[in-house]
C-alpha positions as CSV (number, residue, x, y, z in Angstrom):
1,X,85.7,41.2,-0.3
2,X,82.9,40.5,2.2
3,X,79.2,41.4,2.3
4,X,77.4,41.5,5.9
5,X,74.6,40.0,6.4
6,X,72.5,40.7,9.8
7,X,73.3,37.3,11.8
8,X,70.2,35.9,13.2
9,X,69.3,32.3,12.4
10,X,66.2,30.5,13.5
11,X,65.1,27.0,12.8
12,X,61.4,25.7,11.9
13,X,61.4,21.3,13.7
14,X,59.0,19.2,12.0
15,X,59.2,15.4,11.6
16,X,59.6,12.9,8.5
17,X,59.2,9.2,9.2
18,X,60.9,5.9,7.8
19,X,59.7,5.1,4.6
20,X,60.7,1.2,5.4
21,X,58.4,-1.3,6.6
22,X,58.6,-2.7,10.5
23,X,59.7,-5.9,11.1
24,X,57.0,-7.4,13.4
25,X,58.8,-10.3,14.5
26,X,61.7,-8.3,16.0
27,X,62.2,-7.1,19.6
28,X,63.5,-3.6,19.2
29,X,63.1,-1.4,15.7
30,X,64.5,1.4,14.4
31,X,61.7,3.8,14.7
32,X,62.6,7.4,13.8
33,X,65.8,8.9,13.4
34,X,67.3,13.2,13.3
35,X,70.6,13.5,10.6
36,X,70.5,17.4,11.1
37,X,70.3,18.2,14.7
38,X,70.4,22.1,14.7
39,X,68.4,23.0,17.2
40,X,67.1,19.9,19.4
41,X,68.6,17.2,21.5
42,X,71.9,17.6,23.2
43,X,74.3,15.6,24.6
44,X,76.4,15.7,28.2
45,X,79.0,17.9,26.2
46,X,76.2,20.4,24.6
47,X,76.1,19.6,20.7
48,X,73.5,18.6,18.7
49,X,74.1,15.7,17.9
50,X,72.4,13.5,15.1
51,X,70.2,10.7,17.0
52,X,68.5,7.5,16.5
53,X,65.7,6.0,18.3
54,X,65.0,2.5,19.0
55,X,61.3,0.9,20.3
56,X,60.5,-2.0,22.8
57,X,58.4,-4.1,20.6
58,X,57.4,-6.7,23.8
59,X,55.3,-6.1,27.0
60,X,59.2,-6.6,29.0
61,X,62.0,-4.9,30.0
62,X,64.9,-5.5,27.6
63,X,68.8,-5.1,27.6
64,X,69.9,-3.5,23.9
65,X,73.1,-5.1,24.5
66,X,75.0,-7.0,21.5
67,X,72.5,-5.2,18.5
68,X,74.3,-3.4,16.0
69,X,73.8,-0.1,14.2
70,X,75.5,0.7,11.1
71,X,75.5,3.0,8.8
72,X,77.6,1.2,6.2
73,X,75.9,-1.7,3.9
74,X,79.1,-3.5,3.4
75,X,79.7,-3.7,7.6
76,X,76.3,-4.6,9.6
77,X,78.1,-5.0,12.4
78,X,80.2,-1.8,12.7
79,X,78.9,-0.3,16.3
80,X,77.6,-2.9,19.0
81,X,75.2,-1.9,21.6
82,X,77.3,-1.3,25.1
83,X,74.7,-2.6,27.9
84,X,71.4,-0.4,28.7
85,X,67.9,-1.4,29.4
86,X,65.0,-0.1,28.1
87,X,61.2,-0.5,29.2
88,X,58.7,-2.6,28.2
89,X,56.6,-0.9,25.0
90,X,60.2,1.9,25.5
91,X,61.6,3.8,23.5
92,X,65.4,4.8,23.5
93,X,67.3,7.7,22.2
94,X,70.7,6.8,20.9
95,X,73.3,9.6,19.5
96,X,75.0,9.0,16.4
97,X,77.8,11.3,17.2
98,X,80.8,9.5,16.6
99,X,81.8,9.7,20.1
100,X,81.6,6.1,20.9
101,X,84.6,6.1,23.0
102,X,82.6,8.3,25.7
103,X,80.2,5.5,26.4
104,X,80.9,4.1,29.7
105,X,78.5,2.5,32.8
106,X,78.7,5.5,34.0
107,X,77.4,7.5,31.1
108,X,74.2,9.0,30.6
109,X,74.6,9.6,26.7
110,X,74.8,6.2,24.3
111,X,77.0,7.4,21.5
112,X,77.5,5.2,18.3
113,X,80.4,5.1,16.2
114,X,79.2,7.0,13.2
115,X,77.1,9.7,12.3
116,X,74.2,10.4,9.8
117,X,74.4,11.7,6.0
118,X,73.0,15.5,5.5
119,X,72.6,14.6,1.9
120,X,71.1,11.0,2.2
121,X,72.5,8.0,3.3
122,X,72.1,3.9,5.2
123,X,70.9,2.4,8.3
124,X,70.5,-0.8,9.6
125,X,69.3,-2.4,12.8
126,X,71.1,-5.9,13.3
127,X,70.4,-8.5,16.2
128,X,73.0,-10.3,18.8
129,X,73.3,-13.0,16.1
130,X,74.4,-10.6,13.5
131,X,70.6,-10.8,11.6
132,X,69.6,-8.4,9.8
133,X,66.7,-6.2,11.5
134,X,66.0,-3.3,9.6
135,X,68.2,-1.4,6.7
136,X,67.2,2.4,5.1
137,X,68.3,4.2,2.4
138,X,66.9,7.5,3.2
139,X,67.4,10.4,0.8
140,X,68.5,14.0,1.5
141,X,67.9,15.7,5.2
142,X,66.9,18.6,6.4
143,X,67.4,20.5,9.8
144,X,65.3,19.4,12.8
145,X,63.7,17.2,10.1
146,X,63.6,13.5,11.7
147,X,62.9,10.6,9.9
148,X,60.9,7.5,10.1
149,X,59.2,4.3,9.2
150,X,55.5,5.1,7.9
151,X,56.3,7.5,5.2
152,X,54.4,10.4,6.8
153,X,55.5,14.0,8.4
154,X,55.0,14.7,12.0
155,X,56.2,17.1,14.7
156,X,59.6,15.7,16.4
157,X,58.7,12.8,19.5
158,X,62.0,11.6,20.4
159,X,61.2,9.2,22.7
160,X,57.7,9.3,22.1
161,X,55.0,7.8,20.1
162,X,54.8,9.8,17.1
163,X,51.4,12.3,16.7
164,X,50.2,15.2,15.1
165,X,50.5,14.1,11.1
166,X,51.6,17.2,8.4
167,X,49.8,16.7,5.0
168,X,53.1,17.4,3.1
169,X,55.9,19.0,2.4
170,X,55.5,22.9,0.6
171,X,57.4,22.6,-2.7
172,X,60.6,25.0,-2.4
173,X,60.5,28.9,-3.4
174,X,61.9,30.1,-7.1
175,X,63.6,33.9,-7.4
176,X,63.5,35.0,-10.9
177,X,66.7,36.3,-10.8
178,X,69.4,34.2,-9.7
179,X,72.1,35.4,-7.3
180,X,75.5,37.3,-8.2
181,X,77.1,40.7,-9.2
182,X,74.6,43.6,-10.5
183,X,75.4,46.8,-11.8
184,X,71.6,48.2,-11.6
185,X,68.4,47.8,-9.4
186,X,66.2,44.9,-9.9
187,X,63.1,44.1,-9.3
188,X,63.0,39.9,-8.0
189,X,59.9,37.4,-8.1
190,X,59.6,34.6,-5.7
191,X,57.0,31.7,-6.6
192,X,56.1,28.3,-5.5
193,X,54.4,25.7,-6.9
194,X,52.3,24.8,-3.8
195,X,48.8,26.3,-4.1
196,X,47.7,28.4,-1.3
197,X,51.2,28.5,0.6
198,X,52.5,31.6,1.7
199,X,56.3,33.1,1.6
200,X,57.9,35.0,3.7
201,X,61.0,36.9,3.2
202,X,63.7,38.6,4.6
203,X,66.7,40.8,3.5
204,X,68.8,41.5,6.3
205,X,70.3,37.6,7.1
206,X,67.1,36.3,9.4
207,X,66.0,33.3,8.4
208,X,62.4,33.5,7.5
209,X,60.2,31.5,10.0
210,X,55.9,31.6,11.1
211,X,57.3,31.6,14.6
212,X,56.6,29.3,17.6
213,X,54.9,29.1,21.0
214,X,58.3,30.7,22.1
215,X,59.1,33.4,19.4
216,X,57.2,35.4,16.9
217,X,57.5,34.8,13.1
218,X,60.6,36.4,10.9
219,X,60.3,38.0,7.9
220,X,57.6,40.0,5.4
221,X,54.8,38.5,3.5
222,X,55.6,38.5,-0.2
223,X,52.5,40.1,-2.0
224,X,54.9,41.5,-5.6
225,X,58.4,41.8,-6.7
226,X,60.8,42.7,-4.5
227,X,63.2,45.7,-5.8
228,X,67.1,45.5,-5.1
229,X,69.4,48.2,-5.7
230,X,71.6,47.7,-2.9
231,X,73.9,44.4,-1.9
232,X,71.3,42.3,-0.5
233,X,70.8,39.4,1.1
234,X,67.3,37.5,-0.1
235,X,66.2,34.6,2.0
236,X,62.9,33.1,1.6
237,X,61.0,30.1,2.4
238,X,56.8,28.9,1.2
239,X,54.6,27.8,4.3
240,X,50.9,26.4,4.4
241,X,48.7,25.1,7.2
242,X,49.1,21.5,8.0
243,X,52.4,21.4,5.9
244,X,56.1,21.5,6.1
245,X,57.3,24.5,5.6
246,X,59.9,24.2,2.7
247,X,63.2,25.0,3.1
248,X,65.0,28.8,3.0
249,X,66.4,29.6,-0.2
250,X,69.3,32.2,-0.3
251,X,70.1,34.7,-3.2
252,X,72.9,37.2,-2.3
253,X,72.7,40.2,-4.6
254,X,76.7,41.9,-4.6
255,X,76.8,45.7,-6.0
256,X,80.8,46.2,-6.4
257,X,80.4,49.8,-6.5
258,X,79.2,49.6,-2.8
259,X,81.7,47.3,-1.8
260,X,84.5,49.4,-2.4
261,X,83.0,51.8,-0.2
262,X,81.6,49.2,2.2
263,X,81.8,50.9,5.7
264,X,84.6,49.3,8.0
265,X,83.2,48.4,11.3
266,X,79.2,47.6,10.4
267,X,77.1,47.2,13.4
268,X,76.7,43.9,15.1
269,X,80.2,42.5,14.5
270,X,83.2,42.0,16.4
271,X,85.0,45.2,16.0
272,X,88.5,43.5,17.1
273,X,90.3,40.0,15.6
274,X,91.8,37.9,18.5
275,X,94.0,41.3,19.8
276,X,94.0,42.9,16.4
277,X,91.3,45.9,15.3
278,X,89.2,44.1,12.8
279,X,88.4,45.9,9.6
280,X,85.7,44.8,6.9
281,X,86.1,47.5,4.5
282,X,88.7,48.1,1.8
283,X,91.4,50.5,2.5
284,X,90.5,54.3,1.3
285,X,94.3,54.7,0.3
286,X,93.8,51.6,-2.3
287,X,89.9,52.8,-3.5
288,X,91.5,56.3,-3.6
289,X,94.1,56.1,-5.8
290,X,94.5,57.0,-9.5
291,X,96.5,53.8,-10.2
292,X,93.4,51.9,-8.6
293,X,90.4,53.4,-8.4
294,X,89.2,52.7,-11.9
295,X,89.5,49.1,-11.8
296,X,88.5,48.2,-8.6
297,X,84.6,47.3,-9.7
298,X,86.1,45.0,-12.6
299,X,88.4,43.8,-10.3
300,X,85.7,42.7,-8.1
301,X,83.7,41.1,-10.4
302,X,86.0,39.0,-11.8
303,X,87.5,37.3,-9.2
304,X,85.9,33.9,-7.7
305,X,83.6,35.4,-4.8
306,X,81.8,33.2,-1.9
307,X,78.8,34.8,-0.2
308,X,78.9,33.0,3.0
309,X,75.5,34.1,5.3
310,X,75.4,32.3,8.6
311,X,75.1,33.6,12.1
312,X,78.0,36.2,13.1
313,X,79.0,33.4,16.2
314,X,79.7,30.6,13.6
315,X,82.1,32.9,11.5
316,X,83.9,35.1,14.4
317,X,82.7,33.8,18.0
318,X,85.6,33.0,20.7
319,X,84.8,29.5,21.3
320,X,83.6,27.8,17.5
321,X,83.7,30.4,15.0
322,X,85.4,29.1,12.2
323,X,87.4,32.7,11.3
């Protein structure tokens, strides 16, 4: 059984900084760093990679050669800095992709050993002498969400001195009726506990989004209860001046009696599978027949069911979809 979503995905960047004091006597410092790189810097080979930057502390050109990065408490020393200057006062990108065997004096891109925890995680900043610089324990991440070392929220600056300071963060969006199978329309709440923030919503896949200098906002704004009486994807997300937005929350409402008759080609999906004609619907000759048909919506709802929603390139596309 699968549902279809419409594919689009957009991504709100803001900035969270290092809740971990500087260490003033120290030449370079871990400054800010990006876990979940959806949408921002890429490397020579086009991902987006997670990154950490490094600052200049002196008033002269340095050579980050013999530091270490690690992201493991038990092993300081687990990547060492290949040889690159960086200015006076400088700041310098490095990309924790993993991909350290690419680094070479002929390479653009520094890439460390390791990458960055999504769901929280450790990094330290060690000297040529193996003394400990700097050391995080930073909590949970969020997309195009960077972190750094004054506690506060700011628009990404990779490579920059960090500006332009959000308030806080807008606490996440509630849905009064939690996602699964329904048999009957239903009528679904979304709150927030942030005064003054407002949601937005959107029930064809989008993710909800105010928009940028570069594309208009996603989504309706919530002003009651939303009714539901067809499978539905609900995606929502609270946003307020000066804030963070919160993240998008995603309820997937499944009617089985639809799905059986769920149409086979919908529009905006591949309609072949490598060379074979692809077909998301179930087959007429099974939903048809006597021996069937009348357990078919039992069927469905008793099974264990996944309601994957994520752009239609990342499930089917040629080159990384992961069908």
């Amino acid at each position: 059984m699968m549902t279809v979503p419409s594919p689009i995905l957009r991504f709100a960047t803001a900035l969270l900084l290092l809740a971990t004091p500087a260490v003033a006597d120290a030449s370079f410092q871990l400054t800010e760093f990006l876990a979940v790189n959806a949408s921002g810097v890429q490397d020579s080979d086009g991902d987006h990679t997670d990154w950490i930057e490094l600052h200049n502390t002196t008033n002269e050109q340095l050579n980050l050669i013999g530091w270490y990065l690690s992201d493991d408490p038990d092993n300081p020393l687990k990547w060492k800095a290949p040889s690159f200057k960086v200015a006076a006062d400088g700041h310098r990108i490095l990309l924790a992709s993993g991909k350290a065997n690419k680094n070479s004096i002929f390479q653009v891109d520094v890439h460390a050993n390791f990458t960055l925890g999504r769901t929280g995680g450790y990094l330290s900043l060690s000297d040529p002498d193996g003394t400990l610089v700097q050391e995080i324990s930073y909590p949970e991440q969020h997309a195009d969400v960077s972190y750094g070392i004054d506690d506060a929220f700011y628009r990404p600056s990779p490579g920059a001195v960090n500006k332009n300071r959000f308030e806080g963060v807008v606490a996440d969006t509630k849905f009064s009726i939690d996602r699964g199978f329904l048999s009957e329309a239903v009528e679904v709440e979304i709150t927030t506990e942030t005064e003054g923030a407002r949601i937005l919503y959107t029930v064809n896949g989008e993710t909800p989004s105010e928009g940028t200098l570069f594309a208009g906002a996603t989504g309706q704004v919530y002003e009651g209860p939303i009714r539901i009486e067809n499978t539905t994807t609900l995606r929502a997300a609270a946003f307020k001046d000066g804030h963070l937005a919160s993240n998008t929350d995603t309820h997937t409402y499944i009617f089985p009696e639809q799905v059986v008759r769920q149409v086979a080609n919908p529009e905006g999906f591949p309609d072949k599978w490598v060379n074979y004609p692809a077909d998301y619907g179930m087959d007429p000759r099974v939903v048809d027949d006597p021996a069937y048909r009348d357990e078919l919506v039992e069927g469905l709802s008793s099974i264990p069911t996944m309601s994957i929603v994520m752009a239609t390139d990342d499930l089917f596309g040629a080159e990384k979809g992961i069908w």
